[in-house]
C-alpha positions, 0 to 999 in steps of 0.5 A: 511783722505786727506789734501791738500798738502802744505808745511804749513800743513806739517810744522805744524802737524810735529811741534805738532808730535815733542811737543808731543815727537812722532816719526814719518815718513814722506812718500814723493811721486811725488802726496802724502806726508802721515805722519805715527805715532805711533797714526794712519798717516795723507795723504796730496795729490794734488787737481787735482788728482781725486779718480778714478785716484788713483782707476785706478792706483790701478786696473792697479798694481794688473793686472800686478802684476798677468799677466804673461807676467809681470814675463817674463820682471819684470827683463829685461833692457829697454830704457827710452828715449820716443823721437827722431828727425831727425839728418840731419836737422838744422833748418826747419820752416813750416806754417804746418807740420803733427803730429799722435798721438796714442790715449791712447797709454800705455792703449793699450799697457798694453791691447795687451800684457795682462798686464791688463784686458778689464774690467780695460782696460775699467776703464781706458779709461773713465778716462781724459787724464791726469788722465789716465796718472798718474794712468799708471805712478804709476805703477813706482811710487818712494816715498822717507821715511824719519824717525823722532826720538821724538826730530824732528830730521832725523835718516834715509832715505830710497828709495822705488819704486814699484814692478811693475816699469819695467810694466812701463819701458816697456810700454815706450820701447814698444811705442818708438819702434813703433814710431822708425819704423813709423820714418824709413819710413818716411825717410828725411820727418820725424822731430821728435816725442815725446813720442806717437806723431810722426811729419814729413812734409807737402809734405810727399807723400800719399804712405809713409803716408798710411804705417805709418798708417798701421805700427800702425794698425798692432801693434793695436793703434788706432790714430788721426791726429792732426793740426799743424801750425806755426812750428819751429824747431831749433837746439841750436848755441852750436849743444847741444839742439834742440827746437821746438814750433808749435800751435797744435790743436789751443795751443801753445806747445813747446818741448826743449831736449839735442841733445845727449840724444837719439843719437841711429840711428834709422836705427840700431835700427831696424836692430839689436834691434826691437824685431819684426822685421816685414817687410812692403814691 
């Protein structure tokens, strides 16, 4: 059975397994913690992750675990870093700036390079946003499993993460690369991008535009444009952190990252490391 996850919940039934002289473990996730002893095992999850999500995340695993272009890069290397900004600017404050955003990027991505089938393909994009978000992202999902003798006390810990965490690892390489070469040709007019969403400014000329578009039409991510106001970007007196914050599409959003993080220059990057290497001209 699913409880909701509090710590109370979790306190109690721990205390009841100890007067009951029980071992016991204790299997923590990110979204479930689930008690497993000897008479059967209790999951505690949170509210707001519905039974398709966690349906969808179990779809997507066992495509990938089947595809085979999943055993061509379960062992490769892949950067993590999903963002970038334009190093040339200190400040720059915009009553509107610009912003494309790929429309259920990592979908797409696993759809493209066969990770996953349409039918799950299909599942996954009747899912909301954030719903489909998790499902994906627990394709690297890490639970931590901490073992409880008959006293209550801890003997052991252990670290797990999923088979099919590098499915995961390349789907954020696969994006960053995309948003790397929209963020080549937009040139001084790019800001930043973060993850899926490149932004750059209002007087970008119509040209430029029109061959970011056709870079992600090329690469078949579909996109929407999205209303930004009010924009700041700012980078910290210390040079060590840069901070964003716009209205977009009516919300206030805000975006803080470590300066040092993602120093690559996205003119190397494409000269020695895009794996398609792909011409516009």
């Amino acid at each position: 059975m699913k409880i909701k996850r509090t710590t109370q919940f979790i306190k109690e039934y721990c205390n009841v397994l100890t007067e009951l002289k029980s071992d016991y473990t204790i299997r923590h996730s990110q979204y479930t913690t689930k008690i497993i002893h000897p008479r059967g095992k209790v999951t505690y999850s949170l509210n707001n992750m519905s039974r398709k999500c966690f349906a969808a995340a179990s779809k997507v695993k066992k495509d990938v675990v089947n595809s085979d272009f999943f055993q061509e890069i379960r062992d490769q290397k892949f950067e993590l870093i999903n963002y970038d900004y334009n190093r040339k600017r200190r400040l720059f404050v915009g009553k509107s700036v610009y912003n494309i955003d790929i429309s259920s990027a990592y979908a797409y991505a696993l759809l493209t390079h066969n990770l996953i089938t349409s039918d799950t393909f299909d599942y996954l994009r009747k899912l909301p946003k954030g719903d489909r978000l998790v499902a994906v992202g627990m394709l690297a999902r890490s639970y931590v499993e901490y073992k409880y003798d008959n006293s209550g006390k801890v003997y052991d810990v252990e670290f797990f993460q999923e088979e099919t965490k590098n499915a995961f690892f390349f789907l954020i390489s696969e994006i960053d690369a995309v948003m790397k070469e929209c963020a080549f040709y937009l040139g001084n007019n790019f800001l930043f991008y973060w993850v899926d969403g490149i932004f750059f400014t209002e007087n970008t000329s119509q040209k430029t535009i029109k061959k970011v578009e056709e870079i992600l039409q090329y690469y078949g991510y579909p996109y929407k444009w999205e209303q930004v106001e009010d924009f700041s970007y700012r980078l910290s007196e210390d040079d060590k952190n840069i901070k964003v914050t716009c209205i977009k599409n009516g919300q206030p959003k805000e975006y803080l990252w470590g300066r040092d993080n993602n120093s690559e220059n996205i003119l190397n990057y494409l000269k020695e490391k895009h794996k398609y290497g792909k011409s516009y001209q």
